[in-house]
VOFI-41234 format. One record per residue: x, y, z of N, C-alpha, C in turn; residue number from 1; residue in three letters. Coordinates in Angstrom, 1 decimal, decimal comma. Layout:
REM residues N
       nu       nv       nw      cau      cav      caw       cu       cv       cw   resi   resn
        X        Y        Z        X        Y        Z        X        Y        Z    NUM    ala
...
END
This chain:
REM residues 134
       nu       nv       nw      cau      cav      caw       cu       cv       cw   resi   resn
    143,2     94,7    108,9    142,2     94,6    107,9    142,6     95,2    106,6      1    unk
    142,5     94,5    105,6    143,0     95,1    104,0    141,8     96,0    103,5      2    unk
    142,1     96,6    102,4    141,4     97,6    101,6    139,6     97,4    101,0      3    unk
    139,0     97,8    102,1    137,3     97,9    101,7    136,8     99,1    101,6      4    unk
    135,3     99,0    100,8    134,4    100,1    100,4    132,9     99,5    102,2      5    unk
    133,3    100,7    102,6    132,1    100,9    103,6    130,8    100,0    103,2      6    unk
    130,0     98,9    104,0    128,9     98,7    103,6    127,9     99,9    103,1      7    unk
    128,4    100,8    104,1    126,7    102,5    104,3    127,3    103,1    102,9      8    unk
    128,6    102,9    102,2    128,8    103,7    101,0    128,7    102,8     99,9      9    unk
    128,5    101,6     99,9    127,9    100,8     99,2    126,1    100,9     98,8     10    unk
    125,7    101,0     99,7    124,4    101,6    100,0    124,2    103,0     99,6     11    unk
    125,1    104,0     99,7    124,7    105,8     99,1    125,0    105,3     97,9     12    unk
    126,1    104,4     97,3    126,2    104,2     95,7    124,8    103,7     95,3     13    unk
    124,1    102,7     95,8    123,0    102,0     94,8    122,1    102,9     95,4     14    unk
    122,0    103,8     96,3    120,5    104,6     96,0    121,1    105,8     95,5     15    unk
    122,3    106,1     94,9    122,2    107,3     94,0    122,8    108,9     95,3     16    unk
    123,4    108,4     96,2    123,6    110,1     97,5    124,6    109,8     97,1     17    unk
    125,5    108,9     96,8    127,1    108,8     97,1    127,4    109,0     95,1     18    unk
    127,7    109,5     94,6    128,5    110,2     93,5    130,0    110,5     93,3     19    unk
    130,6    109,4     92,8    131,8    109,5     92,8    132,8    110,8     92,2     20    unk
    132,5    110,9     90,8    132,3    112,1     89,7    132,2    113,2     90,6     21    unk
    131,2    113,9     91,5    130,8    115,3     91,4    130,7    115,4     92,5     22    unk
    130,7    114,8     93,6    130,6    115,0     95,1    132,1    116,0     96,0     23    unk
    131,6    116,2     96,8    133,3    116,6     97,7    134,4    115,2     98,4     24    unk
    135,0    114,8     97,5    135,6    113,4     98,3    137,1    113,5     98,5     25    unk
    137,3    113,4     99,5    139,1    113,6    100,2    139,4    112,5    100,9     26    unk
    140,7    112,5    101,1    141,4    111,5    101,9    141,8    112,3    103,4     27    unk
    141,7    111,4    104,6    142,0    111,5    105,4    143,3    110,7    106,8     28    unk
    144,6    111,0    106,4    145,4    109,6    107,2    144,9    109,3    108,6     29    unk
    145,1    107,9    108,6    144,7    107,8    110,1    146,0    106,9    110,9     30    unk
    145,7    107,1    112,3    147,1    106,6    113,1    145,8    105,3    113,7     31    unk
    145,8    104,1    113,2    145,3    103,0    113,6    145,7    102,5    115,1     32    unk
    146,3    103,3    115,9    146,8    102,9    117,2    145,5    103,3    117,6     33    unk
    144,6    104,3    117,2    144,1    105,2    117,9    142,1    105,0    116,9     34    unk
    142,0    103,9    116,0    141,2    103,7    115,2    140,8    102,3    114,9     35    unk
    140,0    101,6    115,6    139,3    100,3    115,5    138,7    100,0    114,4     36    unk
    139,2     99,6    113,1    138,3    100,0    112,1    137,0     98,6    112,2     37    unk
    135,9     99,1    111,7    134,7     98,3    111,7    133,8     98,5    110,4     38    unk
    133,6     97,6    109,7    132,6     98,3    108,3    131,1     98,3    109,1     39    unk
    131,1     98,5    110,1    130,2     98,9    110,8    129,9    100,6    110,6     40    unk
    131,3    100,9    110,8    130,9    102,3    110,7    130,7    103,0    109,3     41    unk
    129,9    104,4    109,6    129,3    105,3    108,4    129,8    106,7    108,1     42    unk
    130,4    107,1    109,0    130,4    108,6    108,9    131,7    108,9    109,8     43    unk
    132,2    110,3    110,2    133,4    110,5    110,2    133,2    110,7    111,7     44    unk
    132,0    110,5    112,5    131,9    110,6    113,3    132,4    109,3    114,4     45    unk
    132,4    108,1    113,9    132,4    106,7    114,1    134,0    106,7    114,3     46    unk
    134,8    107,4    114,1    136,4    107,3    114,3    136,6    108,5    115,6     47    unk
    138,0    108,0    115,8    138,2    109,2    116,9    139,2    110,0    116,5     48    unk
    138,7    111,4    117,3    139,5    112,7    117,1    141,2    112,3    116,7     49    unk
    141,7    111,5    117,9    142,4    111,3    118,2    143,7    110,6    117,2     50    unk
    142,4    110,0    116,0    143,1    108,8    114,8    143,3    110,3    114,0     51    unk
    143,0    110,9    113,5    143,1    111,9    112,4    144,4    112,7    112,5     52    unk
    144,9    112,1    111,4    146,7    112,7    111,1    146,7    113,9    110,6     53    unk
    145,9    113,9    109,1    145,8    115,0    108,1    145,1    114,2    107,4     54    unk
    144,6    115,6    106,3    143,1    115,7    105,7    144,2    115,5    104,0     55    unk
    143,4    115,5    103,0    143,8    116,0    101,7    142,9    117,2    101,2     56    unk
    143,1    118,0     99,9    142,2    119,0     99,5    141,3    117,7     98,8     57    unk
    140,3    118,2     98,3    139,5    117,3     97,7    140,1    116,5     96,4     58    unk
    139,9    115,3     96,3    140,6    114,5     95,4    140,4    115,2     93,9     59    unk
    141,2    115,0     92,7    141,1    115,7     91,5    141,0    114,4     90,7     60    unk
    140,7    114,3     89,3    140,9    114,0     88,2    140,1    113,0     88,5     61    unk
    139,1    112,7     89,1    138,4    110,9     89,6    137,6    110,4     88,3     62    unk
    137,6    109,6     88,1    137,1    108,8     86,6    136,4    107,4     87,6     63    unk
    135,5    107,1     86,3    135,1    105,6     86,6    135,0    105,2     84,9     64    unk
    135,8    103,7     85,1    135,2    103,3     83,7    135,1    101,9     84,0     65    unk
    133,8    101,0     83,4    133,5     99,5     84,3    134,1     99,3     85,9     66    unk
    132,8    100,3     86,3    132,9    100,1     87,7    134,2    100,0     88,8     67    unk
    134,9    100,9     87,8    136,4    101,1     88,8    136,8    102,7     89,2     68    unk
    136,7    102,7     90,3    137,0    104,0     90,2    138,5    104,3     90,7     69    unk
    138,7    105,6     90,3    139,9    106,5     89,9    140,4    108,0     90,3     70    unk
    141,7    108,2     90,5    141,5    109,6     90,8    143,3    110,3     90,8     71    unk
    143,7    111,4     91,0    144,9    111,8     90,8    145,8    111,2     92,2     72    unk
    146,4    111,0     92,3    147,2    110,8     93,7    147,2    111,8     94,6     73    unk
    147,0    111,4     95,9    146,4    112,1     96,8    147,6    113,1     97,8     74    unk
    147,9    114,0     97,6    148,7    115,1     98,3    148,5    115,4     99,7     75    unk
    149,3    115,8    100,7    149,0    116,1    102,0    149,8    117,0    102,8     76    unk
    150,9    117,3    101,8    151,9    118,6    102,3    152,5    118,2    102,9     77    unk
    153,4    118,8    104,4    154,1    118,7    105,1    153,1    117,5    106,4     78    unk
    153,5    116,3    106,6    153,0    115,6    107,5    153,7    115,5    108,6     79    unk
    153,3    115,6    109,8    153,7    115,6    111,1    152,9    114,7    112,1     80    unk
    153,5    114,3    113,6    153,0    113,4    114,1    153,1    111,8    113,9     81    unk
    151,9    111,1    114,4    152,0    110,1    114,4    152,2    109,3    113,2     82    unk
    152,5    107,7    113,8    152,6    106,9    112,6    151,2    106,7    111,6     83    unk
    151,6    107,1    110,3    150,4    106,8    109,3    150,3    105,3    108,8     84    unk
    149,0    104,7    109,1    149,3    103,2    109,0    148,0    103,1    107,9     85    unk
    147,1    103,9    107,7    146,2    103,6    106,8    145,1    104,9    106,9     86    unk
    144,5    105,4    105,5    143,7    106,5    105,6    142,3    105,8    104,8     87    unk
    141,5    107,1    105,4    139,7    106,7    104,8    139,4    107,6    103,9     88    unk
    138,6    107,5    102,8    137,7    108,1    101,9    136,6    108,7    102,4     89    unk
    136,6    109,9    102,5    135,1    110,1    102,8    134,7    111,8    101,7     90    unk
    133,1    111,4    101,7    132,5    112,0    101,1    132,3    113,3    101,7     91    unk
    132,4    114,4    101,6    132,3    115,9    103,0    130,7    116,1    103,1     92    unk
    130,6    116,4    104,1    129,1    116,6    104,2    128,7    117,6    105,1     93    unk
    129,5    118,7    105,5    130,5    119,6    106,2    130,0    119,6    107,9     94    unk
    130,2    118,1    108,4    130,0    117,7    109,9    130,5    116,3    109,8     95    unk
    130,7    115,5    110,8    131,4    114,8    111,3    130,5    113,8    111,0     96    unk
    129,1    113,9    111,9    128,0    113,1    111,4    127,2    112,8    110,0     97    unk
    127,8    114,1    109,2    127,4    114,2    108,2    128,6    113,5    106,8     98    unk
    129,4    113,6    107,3    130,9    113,4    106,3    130,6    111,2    106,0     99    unk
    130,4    111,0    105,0    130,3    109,5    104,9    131,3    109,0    104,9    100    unk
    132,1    107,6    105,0    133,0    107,0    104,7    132,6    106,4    103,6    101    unk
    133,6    106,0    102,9    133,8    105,7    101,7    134,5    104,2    101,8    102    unk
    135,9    104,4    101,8    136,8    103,2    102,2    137,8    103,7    102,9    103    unk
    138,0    102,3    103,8    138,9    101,8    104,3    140,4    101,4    103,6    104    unk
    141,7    102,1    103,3    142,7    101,9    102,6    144,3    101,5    103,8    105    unk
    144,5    100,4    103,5    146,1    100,5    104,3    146,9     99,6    103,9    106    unk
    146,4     99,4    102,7    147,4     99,5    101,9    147,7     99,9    100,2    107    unk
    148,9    100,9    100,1    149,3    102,0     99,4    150,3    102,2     99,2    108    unk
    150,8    102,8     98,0    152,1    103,0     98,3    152,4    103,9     99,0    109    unk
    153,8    104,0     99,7    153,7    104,8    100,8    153,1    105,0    101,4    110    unk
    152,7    103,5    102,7    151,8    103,6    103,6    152,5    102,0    104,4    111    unk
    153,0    101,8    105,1    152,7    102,6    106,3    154,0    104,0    106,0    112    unk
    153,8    105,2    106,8    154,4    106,2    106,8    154,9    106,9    107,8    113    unk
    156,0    106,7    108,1    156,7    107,6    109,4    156,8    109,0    109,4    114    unk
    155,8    110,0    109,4    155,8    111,4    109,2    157,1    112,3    109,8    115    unk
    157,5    113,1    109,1    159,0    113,6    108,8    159,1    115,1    109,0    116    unk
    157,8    115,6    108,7    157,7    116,7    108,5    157,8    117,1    106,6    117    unk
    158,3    116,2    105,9    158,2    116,4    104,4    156,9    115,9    103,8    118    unk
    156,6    116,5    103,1    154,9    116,2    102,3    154,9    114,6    101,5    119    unk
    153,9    114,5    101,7    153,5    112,9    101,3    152,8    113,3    100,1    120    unk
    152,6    112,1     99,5    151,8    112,0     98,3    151,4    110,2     98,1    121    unk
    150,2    110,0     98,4    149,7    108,5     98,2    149,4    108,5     96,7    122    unk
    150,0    107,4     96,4    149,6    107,0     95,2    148,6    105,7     94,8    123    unk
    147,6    106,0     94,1    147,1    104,5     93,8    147,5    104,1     93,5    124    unk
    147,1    102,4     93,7    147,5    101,2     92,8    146,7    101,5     91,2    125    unk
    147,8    100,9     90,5    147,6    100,9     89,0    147,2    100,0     88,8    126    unk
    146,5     98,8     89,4    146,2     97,7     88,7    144,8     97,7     88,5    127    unk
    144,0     96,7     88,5    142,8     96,6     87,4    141,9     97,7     88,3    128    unk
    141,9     97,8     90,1    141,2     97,7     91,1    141,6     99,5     91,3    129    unk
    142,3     99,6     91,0    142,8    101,1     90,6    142,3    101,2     92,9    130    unk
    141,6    102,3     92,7    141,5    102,9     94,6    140,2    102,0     94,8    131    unk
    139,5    101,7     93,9    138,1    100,8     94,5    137,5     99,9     93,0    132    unk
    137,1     98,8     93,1    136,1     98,5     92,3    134,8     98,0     92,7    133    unk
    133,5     98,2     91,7    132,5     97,8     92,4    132,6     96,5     91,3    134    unk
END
């Protein structure tokens, strides 16, 4: 499945919880051997333990201008383990049940990613669609 915005974070956008600007929002890689993705799901609870590679610090520099949003390229240090085939957005909400998904991303540069033990850095796409547009 290619790059979507959660139906349930589509929904915190138009009632105003989900805040792109000011909220806690990070990336998380996932090893899709181990991750069914469904825009069914809402929260970080809906994935398994098992998918979660590594986390990022909270994204920096995020902009929106005509409904596109934006942010610095996402850092992750020293990566280890499984294969990284695609990571999620989510909003923190400091629980599992509480943490929202945002989007679904897999594809990026530098993604898929054979973890090496040397630090990654995802980069957005530069084009019109930047990491999401509404």
């Amino acid at each position: 499945m290619s790059n979507f915005l959660y139906p349930a974070a589509k929904q915190l956008l138009l009632e105003g919880s989900l805040n792109w600007l000011s909220d806690p929002i990070y990336a998380i890689l996932l090893d899709t051997k181990f991750y069914t993705v469904s825009p069914n799901h809402a929260s970080l609870a809906d994935i398994q333990e098992q998918a979660f590679i590594a986390s990022s610090a909270i994204l920096t520099g995020r902009t929106t201008v005509n409904g596109v949003a934006d942010a610095d390229d996402a850092n992750f240090g020293s990566v280890k383990g499984s294969m990284v085939r695609a990571l999620v957005l989510v909003k923190d909400g400091g629980t599992a049940i509480q943490s929202k998904l945002i989007a679904y991303i897999d594809t990026a540069l530098n993604l898929p990613y054979n973890p090496d033990g040397r630090n990654l850095t995802i980069a957005w796409d530069q084009g019109p669609s930047r990491i999401f547009s509404l």
